[in-house]
C-alpha positions in Angstrom: 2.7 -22.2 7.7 5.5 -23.3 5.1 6.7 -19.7 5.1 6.9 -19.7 9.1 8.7 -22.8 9.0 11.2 -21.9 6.2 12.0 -18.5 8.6 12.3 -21.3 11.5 14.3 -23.5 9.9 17.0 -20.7 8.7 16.9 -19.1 12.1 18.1 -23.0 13.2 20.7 -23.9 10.6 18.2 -27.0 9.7 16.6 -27.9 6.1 12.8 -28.1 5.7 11.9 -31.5 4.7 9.2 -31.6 2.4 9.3 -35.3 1.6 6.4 -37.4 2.0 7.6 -39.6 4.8 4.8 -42.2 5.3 2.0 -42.2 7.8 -1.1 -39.9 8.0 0.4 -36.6 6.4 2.9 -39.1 3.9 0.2 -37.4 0.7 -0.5 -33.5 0.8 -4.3 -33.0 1.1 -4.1 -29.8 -1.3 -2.5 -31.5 -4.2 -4.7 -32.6 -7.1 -4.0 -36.4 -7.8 -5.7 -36.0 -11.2 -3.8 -33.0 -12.5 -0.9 -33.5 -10.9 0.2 -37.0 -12.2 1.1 -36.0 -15.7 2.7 -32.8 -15.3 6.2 -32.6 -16.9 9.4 -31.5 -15.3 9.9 -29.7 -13.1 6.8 -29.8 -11.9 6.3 -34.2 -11.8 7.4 -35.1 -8.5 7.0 -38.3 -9.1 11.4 -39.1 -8.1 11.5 -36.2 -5.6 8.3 -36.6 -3.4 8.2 -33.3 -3.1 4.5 -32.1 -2.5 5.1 -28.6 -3.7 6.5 -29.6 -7.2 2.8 -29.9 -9.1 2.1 -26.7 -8.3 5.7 -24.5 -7.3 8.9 -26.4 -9.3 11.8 -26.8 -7.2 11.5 -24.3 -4.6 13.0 -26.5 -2.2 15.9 -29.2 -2.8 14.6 -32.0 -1.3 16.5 -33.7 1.4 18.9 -37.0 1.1 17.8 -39.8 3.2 21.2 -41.0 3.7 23.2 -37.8 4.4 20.6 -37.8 7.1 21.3 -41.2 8.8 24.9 -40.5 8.2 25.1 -37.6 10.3 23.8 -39.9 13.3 21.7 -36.5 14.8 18.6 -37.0 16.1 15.8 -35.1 12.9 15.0 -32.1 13.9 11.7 -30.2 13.0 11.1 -26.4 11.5 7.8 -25.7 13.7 5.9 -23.3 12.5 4.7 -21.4 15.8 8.1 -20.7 16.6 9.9 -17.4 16.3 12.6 -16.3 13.9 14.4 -12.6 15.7 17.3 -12.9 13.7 15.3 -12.9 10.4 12.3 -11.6 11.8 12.3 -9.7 14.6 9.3 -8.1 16.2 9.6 -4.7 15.0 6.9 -2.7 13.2 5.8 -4.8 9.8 9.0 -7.1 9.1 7.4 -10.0 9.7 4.4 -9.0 6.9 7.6 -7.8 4.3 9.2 -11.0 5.1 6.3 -12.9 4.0 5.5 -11.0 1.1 9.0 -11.4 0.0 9.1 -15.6 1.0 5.1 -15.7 -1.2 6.7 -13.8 -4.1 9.7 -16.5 -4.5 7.2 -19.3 -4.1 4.4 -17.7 -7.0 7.4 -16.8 -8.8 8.5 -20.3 -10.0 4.5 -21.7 -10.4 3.5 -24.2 -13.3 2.4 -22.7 -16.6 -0.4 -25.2 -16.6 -1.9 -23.6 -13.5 -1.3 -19.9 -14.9 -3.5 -21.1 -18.1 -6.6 -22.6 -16.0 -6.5 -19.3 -14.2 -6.6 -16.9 -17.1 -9.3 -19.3 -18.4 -11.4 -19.1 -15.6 -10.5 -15.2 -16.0 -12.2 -15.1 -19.3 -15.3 -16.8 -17.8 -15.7 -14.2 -15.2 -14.9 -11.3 -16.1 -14.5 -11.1 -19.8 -12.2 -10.9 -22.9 -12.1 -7.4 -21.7 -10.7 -8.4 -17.8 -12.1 -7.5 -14.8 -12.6 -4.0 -14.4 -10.9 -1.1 -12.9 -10.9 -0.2 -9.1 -12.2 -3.5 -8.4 -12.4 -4.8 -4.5 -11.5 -8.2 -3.6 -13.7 -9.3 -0.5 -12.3 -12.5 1.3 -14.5 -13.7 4.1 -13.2 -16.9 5.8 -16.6 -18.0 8.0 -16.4 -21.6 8.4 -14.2 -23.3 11.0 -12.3 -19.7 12.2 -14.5 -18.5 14.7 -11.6 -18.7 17.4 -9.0 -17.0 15.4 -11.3 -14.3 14.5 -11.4 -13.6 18.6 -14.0 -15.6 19.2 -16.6 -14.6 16.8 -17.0 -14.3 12.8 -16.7 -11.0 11.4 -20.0 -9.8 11.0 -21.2 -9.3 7.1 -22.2 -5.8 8.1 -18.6 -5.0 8.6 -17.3 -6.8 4.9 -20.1 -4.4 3.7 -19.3 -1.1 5.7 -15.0 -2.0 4.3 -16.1 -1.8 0.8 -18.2 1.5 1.7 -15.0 3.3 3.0 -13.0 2.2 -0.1 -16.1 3.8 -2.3 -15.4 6.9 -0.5 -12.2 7.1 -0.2 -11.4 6.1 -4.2 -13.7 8.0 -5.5 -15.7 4.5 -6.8 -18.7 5.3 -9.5 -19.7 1.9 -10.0 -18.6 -0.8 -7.9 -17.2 -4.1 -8.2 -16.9 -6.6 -6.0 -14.8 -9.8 -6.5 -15.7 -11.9 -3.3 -13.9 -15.1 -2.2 -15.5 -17.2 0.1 -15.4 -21.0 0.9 -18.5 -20.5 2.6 -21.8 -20.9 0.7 -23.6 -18.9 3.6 -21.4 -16.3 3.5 -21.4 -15.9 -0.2 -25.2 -15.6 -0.2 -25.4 -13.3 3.0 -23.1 -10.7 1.2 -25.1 -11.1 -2.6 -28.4 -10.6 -0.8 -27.3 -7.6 1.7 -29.4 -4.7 1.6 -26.8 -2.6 0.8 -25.0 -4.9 -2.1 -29.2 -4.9 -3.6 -30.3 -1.3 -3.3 -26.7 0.0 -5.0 -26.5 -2.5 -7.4 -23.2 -3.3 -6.4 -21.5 -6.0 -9.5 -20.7 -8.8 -7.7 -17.7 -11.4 -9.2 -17.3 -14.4 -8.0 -15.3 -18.1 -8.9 -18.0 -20.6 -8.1 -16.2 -23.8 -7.5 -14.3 -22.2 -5.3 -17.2 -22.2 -2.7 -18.1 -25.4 -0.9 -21.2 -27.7 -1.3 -20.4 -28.0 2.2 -23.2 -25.7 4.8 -21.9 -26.7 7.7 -18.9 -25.0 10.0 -16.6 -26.9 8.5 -12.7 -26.7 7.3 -11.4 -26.5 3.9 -9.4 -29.6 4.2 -12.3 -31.5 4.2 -13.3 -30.6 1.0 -9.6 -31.2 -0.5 -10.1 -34.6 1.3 -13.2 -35.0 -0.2 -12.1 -34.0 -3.7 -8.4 -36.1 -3.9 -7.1 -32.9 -4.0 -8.8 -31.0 -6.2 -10.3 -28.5 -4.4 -6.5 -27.5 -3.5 -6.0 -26.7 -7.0 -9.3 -24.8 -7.2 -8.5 -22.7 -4.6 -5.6 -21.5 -6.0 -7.0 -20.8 -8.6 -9.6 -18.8 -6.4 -6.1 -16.9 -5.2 -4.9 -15.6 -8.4 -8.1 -14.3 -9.7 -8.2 -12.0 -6.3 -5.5 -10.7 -7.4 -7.1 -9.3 -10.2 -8.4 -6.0 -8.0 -6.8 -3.1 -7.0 -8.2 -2.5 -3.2 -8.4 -5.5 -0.6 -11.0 -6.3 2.4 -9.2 -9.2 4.6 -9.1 -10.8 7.6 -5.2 -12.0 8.4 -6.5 -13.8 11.6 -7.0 -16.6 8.5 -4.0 -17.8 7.1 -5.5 -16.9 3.4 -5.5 -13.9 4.5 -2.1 -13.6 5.4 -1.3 -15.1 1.8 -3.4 -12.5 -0.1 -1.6 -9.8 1.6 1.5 -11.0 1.2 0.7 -11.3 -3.0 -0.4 -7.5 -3.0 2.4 -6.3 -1.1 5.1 -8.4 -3.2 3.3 -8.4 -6.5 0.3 -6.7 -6.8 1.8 -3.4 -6.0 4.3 -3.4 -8.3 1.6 -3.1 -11.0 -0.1 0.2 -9.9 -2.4 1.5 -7.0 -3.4 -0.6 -4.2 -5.3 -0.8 -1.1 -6.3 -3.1 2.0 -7.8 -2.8 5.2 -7.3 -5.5 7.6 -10.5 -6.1 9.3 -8.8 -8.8 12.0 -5.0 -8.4 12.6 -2.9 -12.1 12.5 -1.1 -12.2 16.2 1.8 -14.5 14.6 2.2 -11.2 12.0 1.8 -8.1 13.9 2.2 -7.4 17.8 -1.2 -7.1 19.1 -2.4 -5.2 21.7 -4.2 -6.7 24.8 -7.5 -6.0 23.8 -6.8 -8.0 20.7 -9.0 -8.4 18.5 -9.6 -4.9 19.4 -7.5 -2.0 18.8 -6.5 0.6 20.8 -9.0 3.2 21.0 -11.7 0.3 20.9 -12.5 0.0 17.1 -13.5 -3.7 16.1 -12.0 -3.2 12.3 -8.4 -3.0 12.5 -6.5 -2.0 9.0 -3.0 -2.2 8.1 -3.1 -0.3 5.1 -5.7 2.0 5.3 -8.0 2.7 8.3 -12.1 2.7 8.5 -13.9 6.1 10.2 
């Protein structure tokens, strides 16, 4: 949504305000209070306000309060539904370049301290060793995104039947899976699939990272809940995805769209990689009427590789 706005707001000749401001949204949900309050600079935005700070630096210079009043203009806002032609216009995949390029700036200038927790939690999972080669990051986003998935969550069947075709198609002798989920019933429908079992599939996973929430439910609450914490821990969650080389997402969810912006501006820099796309993100890519379908009628709809 940032990234959207940022493309608004240059498309507009207006500055992004990232201020707290007071009122409802005055604290970011996603920023942990705890970790956050003793960070040094740049990353203490305890002067600047700036919610990003803790976790990004100074990717944006905050606005001045009073060059605004003195300019006597009414504020204006960088929405983030609008569109962008001049910067981004509708033609093939700009849009996704344009985002991997806007992600890449924004993880380029992120806080040691959060590097460090995520190499730890590396070493948990995987290993002094790393995790290990040709592995495929699963995201499945259940939850509350039943309506941006066209009305219906992707079926476990098909997360399954996108890690079959990247088997095949990279020549995988033993498999395994990294799988990001804040879903608790989604983690355990994948672990206990038929398929997963009888092929002994290695599954990975970042356990904090899932909710203690069951119900259909969004991840806000739980950063809510958490004063911010579970912000952190998703990130967290983020950066140790990127630890495969092939991709099964869903860009109809946001996280999705963040992930694949990270392999095209980062991840692919450092070797071989793969994704498939298994519900296309409307605000991303032109979609075709029968969205979420494509055009000859198949229900899984890649961008970088395609399932038969």
């Amino acid at each position: 949504s940032l990234i959207k706005a940022t493309c608004n707001a240059l498309e507009s000749d207006i500055a992004v305000r990232t201020v707290a401001t007071g009122g409802p949204l005055a604290n970011w949900i996603w920023v942990d209070e705890e970790f956050c309050a003793n960070q040094p600079p740049p990353y203490n935005n305890e002067l600047t306000k700036n919610p990003l700070q803790c976790y990004f630096g100074n990717v944006f210079t905050p606005c001045v309060e009073e060059a605004t009043e003195s300019a006597h203009k009414k504020p204006h806002i960088a929405w983030i539904r609008l569109n962008c032609p001049k910067f981004i216009p509708h033609v093939g995949n700009v849009s996704a370049v344009y985002f991997a390029a806007a992600t890449e700036y924004f993880f380029s200038q992120m806080n040691p301290a959060v590097i460090d927790l995520v190499e730890k939690e590396a070493k948990k999972i995987f290993g002094h060793n790393g995790a290990p080669d040709k592995m495929i990051t699963v995201h499945i986003r259940w939850g509350d995104k039943t309506h941006e998935m066209g009305g219906s969550l992707v079926a476990m069947d098909e997360y399954v039947n996108a890690v079959k075709f990247f088997i095949k198609k990279h020549n995988i002798k033993t498999v395994n899976v990294f799988l990001t989920t804040e879903d608790p019933r989604a983690a355990a429908l994948f672990k206990s699939h038929e398929t997963v079992v009888h092929n002994k599939w290695t599954i990975y996973e970042y356990s904090a990272a899932i909710s203690p929430n069951k119900a259909t439910h969004t991840p806000a609450l739980d950063a809510k809940e958490t004063k911010g914490k579970f912000g952190l821990i998703s990130l967290i969650a983020l950066l140790l995805s990127m630890e495969s080389h092939y991709f099964v997402l869903t860009t109809a969810s946001n996280w999705s769209v963040l992930m694949q912006s990270l392999v095209m501006g980062v991840v692919k820099q450092s070797g071989e990689v793969d994704y498939i796309d298994l519900r296309r993100n409307p605000l991303l890519h032109k979609i075709s009427k029968s969205y979420p379908y494509n055009d000859d009628g198949v229900l899984a709809f890649p961008i970088g590789s395609s399932i038969k």
